[in-house]
C-alpha positions in Angstrom: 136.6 146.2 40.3 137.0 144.3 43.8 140.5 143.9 45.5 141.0 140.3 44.2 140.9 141.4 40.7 143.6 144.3 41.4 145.6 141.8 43.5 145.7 139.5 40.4 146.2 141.7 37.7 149.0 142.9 39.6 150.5 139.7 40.3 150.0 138.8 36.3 151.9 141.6 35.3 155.1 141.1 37.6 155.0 137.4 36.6 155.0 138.4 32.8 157.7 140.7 33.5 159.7 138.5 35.0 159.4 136.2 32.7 160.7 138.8 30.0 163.7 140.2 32.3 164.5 136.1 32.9 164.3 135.5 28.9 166.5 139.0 28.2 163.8 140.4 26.1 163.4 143.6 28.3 163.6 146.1 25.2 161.8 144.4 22.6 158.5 143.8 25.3 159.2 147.4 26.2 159.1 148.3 22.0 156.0 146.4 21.8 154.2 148.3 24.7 155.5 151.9 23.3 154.0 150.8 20.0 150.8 149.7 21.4 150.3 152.8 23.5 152.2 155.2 21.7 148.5 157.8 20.8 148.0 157.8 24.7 151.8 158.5 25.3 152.0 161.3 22.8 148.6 162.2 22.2 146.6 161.4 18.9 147.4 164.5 16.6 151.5 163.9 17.5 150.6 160.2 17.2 149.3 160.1 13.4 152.3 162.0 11.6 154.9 159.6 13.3 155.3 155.9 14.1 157.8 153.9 16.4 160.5 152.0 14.3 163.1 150.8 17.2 164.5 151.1 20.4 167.8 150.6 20.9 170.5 151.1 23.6 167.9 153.9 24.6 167.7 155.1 21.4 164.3 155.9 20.0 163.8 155.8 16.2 160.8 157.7 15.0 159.6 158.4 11.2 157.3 161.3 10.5 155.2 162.0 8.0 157.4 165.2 6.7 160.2 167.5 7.3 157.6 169.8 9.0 156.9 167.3 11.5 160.5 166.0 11.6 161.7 169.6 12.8 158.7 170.5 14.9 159.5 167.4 16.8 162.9 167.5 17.1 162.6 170.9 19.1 160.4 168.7 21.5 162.6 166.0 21.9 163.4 166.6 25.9 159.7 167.2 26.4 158.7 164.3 24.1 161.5 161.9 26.2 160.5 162.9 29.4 156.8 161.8 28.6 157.8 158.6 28.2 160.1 157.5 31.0 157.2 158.8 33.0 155.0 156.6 31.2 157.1 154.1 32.1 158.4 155.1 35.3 162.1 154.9 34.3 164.5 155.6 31.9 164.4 153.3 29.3 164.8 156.6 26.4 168.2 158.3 26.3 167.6 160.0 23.1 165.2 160.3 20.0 166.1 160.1 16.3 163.4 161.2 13.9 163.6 160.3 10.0 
């Protein structure tokens, strides 16, 4: 990939977000990327007991598959949070609520 493509994806993505900070949608376009790359945030065997419902206020709601799940992943909740805002480089999780 040459320079001008970089340069240009670059320049797409600040105009789309932009355009979602401008039209106050900030946390539903960040829901629908955590959604979309939620296997390569968590990782594919975390990824197919659990699903993304909302985000809130920085509050995450995720449903498992079980109770098993539910409690293994509530132990990892820190861990789990940090992984994203470094996805994301920033904050946007305060906490996690799994059902």
């Amino acid at each position: 990939m040459t320079n001008r493509y970089k340069k240009s994806t670059k320049t797409f993505r600040s105009i789309v977000e932009q355009l979602v900070k401008k039209l106050g949608i900030e946390e539903d376009y960040t829901l629908s990327l955590l959604i979309e790359e939620w296997e390569t945030i968590i990782g594919t065997r975390v990824a197919n007991v659990c699903k993304v419902i909302s985000l809130k206020d920085g509050k995450l709601l995720v449903e498992t598959d079980s109770s098993t799940w539910r409690v293994e992943l509530i132990m990892r909740e820190e861990e789990i949070k940090n992984i994203i805002n470094k996805h994301f480089a920033s904050d946007i999780v305060q906490t996690i609520v799994f059902k």
